[in-house]
C-alpha positions in Angstrom: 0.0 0.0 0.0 1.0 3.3 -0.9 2.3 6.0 1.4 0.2 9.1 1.6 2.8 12.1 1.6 2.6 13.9 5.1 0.3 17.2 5.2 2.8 20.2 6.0 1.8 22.3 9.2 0.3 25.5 8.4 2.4 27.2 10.7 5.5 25.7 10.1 5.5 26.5 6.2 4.5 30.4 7.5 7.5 30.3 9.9 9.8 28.9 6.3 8.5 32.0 4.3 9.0 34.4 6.9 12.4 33.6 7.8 13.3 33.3 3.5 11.7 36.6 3.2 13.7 38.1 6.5 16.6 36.7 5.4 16.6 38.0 1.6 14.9 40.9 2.9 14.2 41.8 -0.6 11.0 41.4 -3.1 9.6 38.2 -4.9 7.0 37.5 -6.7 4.9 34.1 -5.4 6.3 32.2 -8.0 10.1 32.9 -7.5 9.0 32.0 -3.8 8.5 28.7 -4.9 11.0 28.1 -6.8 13.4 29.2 -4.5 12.2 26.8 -1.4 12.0 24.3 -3.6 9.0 23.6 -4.2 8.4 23.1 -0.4 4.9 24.2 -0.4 2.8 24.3 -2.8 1.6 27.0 -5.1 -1.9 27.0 -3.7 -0.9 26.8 0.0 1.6 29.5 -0.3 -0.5 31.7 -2.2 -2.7 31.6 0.5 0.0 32.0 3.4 1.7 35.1 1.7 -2.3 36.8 1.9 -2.5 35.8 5.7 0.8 37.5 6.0 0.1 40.5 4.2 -3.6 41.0 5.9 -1.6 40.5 9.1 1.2 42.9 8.5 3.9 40.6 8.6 5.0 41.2 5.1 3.8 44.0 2.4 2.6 43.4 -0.7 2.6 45.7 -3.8 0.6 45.0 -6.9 2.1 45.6 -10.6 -0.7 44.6 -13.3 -1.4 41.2 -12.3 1.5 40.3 -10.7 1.9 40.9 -6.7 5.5 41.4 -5.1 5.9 40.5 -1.7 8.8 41.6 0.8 9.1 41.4 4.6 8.0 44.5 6.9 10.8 46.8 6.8 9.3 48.1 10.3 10.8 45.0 11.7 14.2 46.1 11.6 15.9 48.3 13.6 17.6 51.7 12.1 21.5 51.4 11.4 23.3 53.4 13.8 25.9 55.9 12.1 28.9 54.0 12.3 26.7 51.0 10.7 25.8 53.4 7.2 29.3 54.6 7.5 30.4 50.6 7.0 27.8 50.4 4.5 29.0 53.4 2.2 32.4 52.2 2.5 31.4 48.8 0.6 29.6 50.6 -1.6 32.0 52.4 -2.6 33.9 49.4 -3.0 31.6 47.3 -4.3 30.9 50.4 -7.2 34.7 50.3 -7.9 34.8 46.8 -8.5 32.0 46.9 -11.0 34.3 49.9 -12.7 37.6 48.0 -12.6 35.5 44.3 -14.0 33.5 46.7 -16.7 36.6 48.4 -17.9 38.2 44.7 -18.1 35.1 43.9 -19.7 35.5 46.3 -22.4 39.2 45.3 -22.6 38.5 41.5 -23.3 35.6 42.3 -26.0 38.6 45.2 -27.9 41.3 41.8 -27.4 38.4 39.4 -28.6 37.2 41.8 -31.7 41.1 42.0 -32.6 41.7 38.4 -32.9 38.4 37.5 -34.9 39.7 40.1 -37.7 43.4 38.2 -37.7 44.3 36.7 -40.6 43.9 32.7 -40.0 46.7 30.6 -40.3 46.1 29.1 -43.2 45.1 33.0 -45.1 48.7 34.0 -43.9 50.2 30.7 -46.3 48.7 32.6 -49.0 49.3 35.5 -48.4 53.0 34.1 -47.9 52.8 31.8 -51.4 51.8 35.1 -53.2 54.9 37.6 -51.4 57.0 35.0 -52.8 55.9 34.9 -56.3 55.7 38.6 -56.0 59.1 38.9 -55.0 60.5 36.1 -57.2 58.7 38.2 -60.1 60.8 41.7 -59.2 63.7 39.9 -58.9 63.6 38.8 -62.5 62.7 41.7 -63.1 65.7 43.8 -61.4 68.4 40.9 -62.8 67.3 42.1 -66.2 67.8 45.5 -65.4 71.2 45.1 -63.5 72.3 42.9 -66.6 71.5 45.1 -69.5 69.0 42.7 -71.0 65.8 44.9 -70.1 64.1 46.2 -73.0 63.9 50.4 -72.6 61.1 52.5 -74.6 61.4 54.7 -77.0 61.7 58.3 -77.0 58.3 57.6 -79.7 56.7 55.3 -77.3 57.6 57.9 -74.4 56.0 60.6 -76.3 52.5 58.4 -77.0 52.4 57.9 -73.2 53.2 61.1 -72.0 50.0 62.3 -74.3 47.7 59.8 -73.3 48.8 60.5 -70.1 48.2 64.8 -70.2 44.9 63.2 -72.0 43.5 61.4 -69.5 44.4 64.2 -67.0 42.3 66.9 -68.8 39.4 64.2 -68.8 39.6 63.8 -65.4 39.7 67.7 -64.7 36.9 68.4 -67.0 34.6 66.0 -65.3 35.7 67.4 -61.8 34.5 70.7 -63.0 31.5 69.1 -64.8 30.6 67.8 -61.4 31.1 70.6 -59.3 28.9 72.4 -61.1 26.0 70.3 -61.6 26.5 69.4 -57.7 26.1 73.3 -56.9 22.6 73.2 -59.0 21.5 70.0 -57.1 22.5 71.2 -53.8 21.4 74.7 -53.8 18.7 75.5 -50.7 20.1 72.5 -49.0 21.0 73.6 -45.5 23.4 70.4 -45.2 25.0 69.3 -48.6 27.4 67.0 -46.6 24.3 65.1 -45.1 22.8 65.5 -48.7 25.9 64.1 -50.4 25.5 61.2 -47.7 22.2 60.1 -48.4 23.1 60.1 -52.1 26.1 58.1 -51.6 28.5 60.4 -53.0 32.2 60.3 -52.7 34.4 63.1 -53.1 37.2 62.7 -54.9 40.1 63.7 -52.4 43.0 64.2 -54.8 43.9 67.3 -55.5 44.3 68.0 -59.5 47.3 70.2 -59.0 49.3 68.0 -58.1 51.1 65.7 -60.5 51.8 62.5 -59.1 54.5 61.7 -62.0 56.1 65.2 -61.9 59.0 63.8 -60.4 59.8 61.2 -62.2 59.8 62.4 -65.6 
Protein backbone atom coordinates (compact mmCIF):
# COMPACT_ATOMS: atom_id res chain seq x y z
CA UNK A 1 0.00 0.00 0.00
CA UNK A 2 1.03 3.25 -0.94
CA UNK A 3 2.29 5.99 1.44
CA UNK A 4 0.22 9.10 1.63
CA UNK A 5 2.76 12.13 1.62
CA UNK A 6 2.62 13.90 5.14
CA UNK A 7 0.32 17.23 5.16
CA UNK A 8 2.80 20.24 6.03
CA UNK A 9 1.83 22.26 9.19
CA UNK A 10 0.32 25.48 8.39
CA UNK A 11 2.43 27.23 10.71
CA UNK A 12 5.52 25.74 10.12
CA UNK A 13 5.45 26.50 6.23
CA UNK A 14 4.47 30.36 7.46
CA UNK A 15 7.53 30.30 9.86
CA UNK A 16 9.78 28.90 6.32
CA UNK A 17 8.48 31.99 4.35
CA UNK A 18 9.00 34.41 6.95
CA UNK A 19 12.42 33.58 7.80
CA UNK A 20 13.29 33.31 3.55
CA UNK A 21 11.70 36.61 3.20
CA UNK A 22 13.71 38.09 6.49
CA UNK A 23 16.62 36.66 5.38
CA UNK A 24 16.63 38.02 1.61
CA UNK A 25 14.90 40.87 2.87
CA UNK A 26 14.15 41.80 -0.60
CA UNK A 27 11.03 41.35 -3.10
CA UNK A 28 9.60 38.21 -4.89
CA UNK A 29 6.98 37.50 -6.71
CA UNK A 30 4.90 34.07 -5.36
CA UNK A 31 6.25 32.16 -8.01
CA UNK A 32 10.11 32.93 -7.50
CA UNK A 33 9.03 31.99 -3.78
CA UNK A 34 8.48 28.69 -4.87
CA UNK A 35 11.00 28.09 -6.76
CA UNK A 36 13.42 29.24 -4.51
CA UNK A 37 12.23 26.76 -1.45
CA UNK A 38 12.03 24.29 -3.61
CA UNK A 39 9.04 23.62 -4.22
CA UNK A 40 8.44 23.15 -0.44
CA UNK A 41 4.88 24.25 -0.42
CA UNK A 42 2.77 24.29 -2.77
CA UNK A 43 1.57 26.95 -5.06
CA UNK A 44 -1.95 27.03 -3.67
CA UNK A 45 -0.85 26.80 0.04
CA UNK A 46 1.59 29.52 -0.29
CA UNK A 47 -0.47 31.72 -2.23
CA UNK A 48 -2.71 31.65 0.54
CA UNK A 49 0.00 32.00 3.42
CA UNK A 50 1.68 35.11 1.72
CA UNK A 51 -2.29 36.80 1.88
CA UNK A 52 -2.48 35.83 5.68
CA UNK A 53 0.81 37.53 5.99
CA UNK A 54 0.07 40.49 4.24
CA UNK A 55 -3.63 41.04 5.88
CA UNK A 56 -1.60 40.53 9.06
CA UNK A 57 1.20 42.90 8.45
CA UNK A 58 3.93 40.59 8.58
CA UNK A 59 5.05 41.21 5.08
CA UNK A 60 3.84 44.03 2.42
CA UNK A 61 2.56 43.38 -0.72
CA UNK A 62 2.61 45.73 -3.82
CA UNK A 63 0.65 45.04 -6.89
CA UNK A 64 2.06 45.60 -10.62
CA UNK A 65 -0.69 44.56 -13.31
CA UNK A 66 -1.41 41.20 -12.30
CA UNK A 67 1.51 40.32 -10.66
CA UNK A 68 1.95 40.89 -6.70
CA UNK A 69 5.53 41.39 -5.12
CA UNK A 70 5.95 40.55 -1.66
CA UNK A 71 8.81 41.57 0.80
CA UNK A 72 9.12 41.36 4.61
CA UNK A 73 7.95 44.52 6.94
CA UNK A 74 10.75 46.82 6.84
CA UNK A 75 9.30 48.05 10.27
CA UNK A 76 10.84 45.01 11.72
CA UNK A 77 14.21 46.11 11.55
CA UNK A 78 15.88 48.34 13.56
CA UNK A 79 17.65 51.73 12.15
CA UNK A 80 21.54 51.36 11.36
CA UNK A 81 23.29 53.44 13.77
CA UNK A 82 25.93 55.92 12.07
CA UNK A 83 28.91 54.04 12.29
CA UNK A 84 26.72 51.02 10.72
CA UNK A 85 25.78 53.43 7.22
CA UNK A 86 29.27 54.63 7.51
CA UNK A 87 30.36 50.65 7.03
CA UNK A 88 27.77 50.37 4.51
CA UNK A 89 28.95 53.41 2.16
CA UNK A 90 32.35 52.24 2.48
CA UNK A 91 31.38 48.85 0.58
CA UNK A 92 29.65 50.65 -1.58
CA UNK A 93 31.97 52.37 -2.64
CA UNK A 94 33.87 49.41 -2.99
CA UNK A 95 31.65 47.28 -4.35
CA UNK A 96 30.88 50.44 -7.17
CA UNK A 97 34.67 50.33 -7.92
CA UNK A 98 34.78 46.83 -8.53
CA UNK A 99 31.98 46.86 -10.97
CA UNK A 100 34.27 49.95 -12.74
CA UNK A 101 37.62 47.98 -12.56
CA UNK A 102 35.48 44.35 -14.01
CA UNK A 103 33.46 46.75 -16.66
CA UNK A 104 36.63 48.42 -17.91
CA UNK A 105 38.20 44.66 -18.13
CA UNK A 106 35.13 43.93 -19.70
CA UNK A 107 35.52 46.33 -22.37
CA UNK A 108 39.18 45.34 -22.63
CA UNK A 109 38.47 41.51 -23.32
CA UNK A 110 35.64 42.32 -25.96
CA UNK A 111 38.60 45.17 -27.95
CA UNK A 112 41.34 41.79 -27.44
CA UNK A 113 38.40 39.40 -28.59
CA UNK A 114 37.19 41.77 -31.71
CA UNK A 115 41.10 41.97 -32.62
CA UNK A 116 41.70 38.37 -32.85
CA UNK A 117 38.42 37.54 -34.86
CA UNK A 118 39.68 40.09 -37.69
CA UNK A 119 43.40 38.23 -37.70
CA UNK A 120 44.27 36.68 -40.63
CA UNK A 121 43.88 32.71 -40.03
CA UNK A 122 46.69 30.62 -40.25
CA UNK A 123 46.07 29.10 -43.25
CA UNK A 124 45.10 33.01 -45.12
CA UNK A 125 48.67 34.01 -43.91
CA UNK A 126 50.16 30.67 -46.31
CA UNK A 127 48.74 32.56 -48.97
CA UNK A 128 49.32 35.47 -48.43
CA UNK A 129 52.97 34.08 -47.90
CA UNK A 130 52.83 31.82 -51.36
CA UNK A 131 51.78 35.13 -53.17
CA UNK A 132 54.93 37.56 -51.38
CA UNK A 133 56.97 35.00 -52.83
CA UNK A 134 55.93 34.95 -56.32
CA UNK A 135 55.73 38.60 -55.95
CA UNK A 136 59.08 38.90 -55.03
CA UNK A 137 60.47 36.09 -57.19
CA UNK A 138 58.69 38.21 -60.13
CA UNK A 139 60.78 41.67 -59.19
CA UNK A 140 63.69 39.88 -58.93
CA UNK A 141 63.62 38.76 -62.47
CA UNK A 142 62.66 41.67 -63.09
CA UNK A 143 65.71 43.85 -61.41
CA UNK A 144 68.37 40.87 -62.83
CA UNK A 145 67.33 42.10 -66.20
CA UNK A 146 67.79 45.51 -65.36
CA UNK A 147 71.21 45.13 -63.55
CA UNK A 148 72.27 42.91 -66.56
CA UNK A 149 71.46 45.11 -69.53
CA UNK A 150 68.99 42.72 -71.02
CA UNK A 151 65.77 44.89 -70.12
CA UNK A 152 64.09 46.25 -73.03
CA UNK A 153 63.93 50.36 -72.64
CA UNK A 154 61.13 52.45 -74.62
CA UNK A 155 61.44 54.68 -76.97
CA UNK A 156 61.72 58.27 -77.00
CA UNK A 157 58.28 57.59 -79.67
CA UNK A 158 56.74 55.34 -77.35
CA UNK A 159 57.63 57.95 -74.38
CA UNK A 160 56.03 60.59 -76.28
CA UNK A 161 52.46 58.40 -77.03
CA UNK A 162 52.40 57.88 -73.24
CA UNK A 163 53.22 61.08 -71.99
CA UNK A 164 49.98 62.28 -74.30
CA UNK A 165 47.71 59.84 -73.28
CA UNK A 166 48.75 60.51 -70.09
CA UNK A 167 48.18 64.82 -70.25
CA UNK A 168 44.86 63.24 -72.03
CA UNK A 169 43.48 61.43 -69.47
CA UNK A 170 44.42 64.22 -66.98
CA UNK A 171 42.31 66.92 -68.75
CA UNK A 172 39.43 64.19 -68.84
CA UNK A 173 39.63 63.76 -65.41
CA UNK A 174 39.71 67.71 -64.69
CA UNK A 175 36.92 68.39 -66.99
CA UNK A 176 34.58 66.01 -65.28
CA UNK A 177 35.73 67.40 -61.83
CA UNK A 178 34.51 70.69 -62.97
CA UNK A 179 31.53 69.11 -64.78
CA UNK A 180 30.58 67.79 -61.35
CA UNK A 181 31.13 70.60 -59.27
CA UNK A 182 28.95 72.39 -61.10
CA UNK A 183 25.96 70.26 -61.58
CA UNK A 184 26.51 69.39 -57.65
CA UNK A 185 26.06 73.32 -56.89
CA UNK A 186 22.62 73.18 -59.05
CA UNK A 187 21.46 69.96 -57.11
CA UNK A 188 22.46 71.24 -53.76
CA UNK A 189 21.40 74.72 -53.80
CA UNK A 190 18.73 75.46 -50.70
CA UNK A 191 20.08 72.49 -49.02
CA UNK A 192 20.99 73.61 -45.54
CA UNK A 193 23.44 70.44 -45.24
CA UNK A 194 25.04 69.26 -48.64
CA UNK A 195 27.39 67.00 -46.61
CA UNK A 196 24.34 65.15 -45.11
CA UNK A 197 22.77 65.49 -48.69
CA UNK A 198 25.93 64.09 -50.39
CA UNK A 199 25.52 61.21 -47.75
CA UNK A 200 22.23 60.14 -48.38
CA UNK A 201 23.14 60.10 -52.13
CA UNK A 202 26.11 58.09 -51.63
CA UNK A 203 28.54 60.38 -53.01
CA UNK A 204 32.16 60.30 -52.70
CA UNK A 205 34.37 63.09 -53.09
CA UNK A 206 37.19 62.66 -54.93
CA UNK A 207 40.15 63.67 -52.41
CA UNK A 208 43.02 64.23 -54.81
CA UNK A 209 43.94 67.28 -55.48
CA UNK A 210 44.32 67.97 -59.50
CA UNK A 211 47.26 70.23 -58.98
CA UNK A 212 49.32 67.96 -58.13
CA UNK A 213 51.08 65.74 -60.51
CA UNK A 214 51.85 62.52 -59.09
CA UNK A 215 54.46 61.73 -61.96
CA UNK A 216 56.10 65.16 -61.91
CA UNK A 217 59.03 63.84 -60.39
CA UNK A 218 59.82 61.20 -62.21
CA UNK A 219 59.77 62.44 -65.62
Amino acid sequence: MTKSKPQSNKRDDETLVLDYLRKTNRPYSATDICLNLHNAIPKTALAKILTTLSERGEIRCKTYGKQSVYVIDQEQFENPSSEELAIMDTRIEELRQQINETQEKNKQMKQALQSLMVQKTTAELQTMSKDLDQRITTLNNRLNSLQSGTARLISLEEKEIIQKNYEHMRKMWKDRKTLFRNLWDAISEGESSPAELKERLGIEDDVIDFNIDPLSGIR
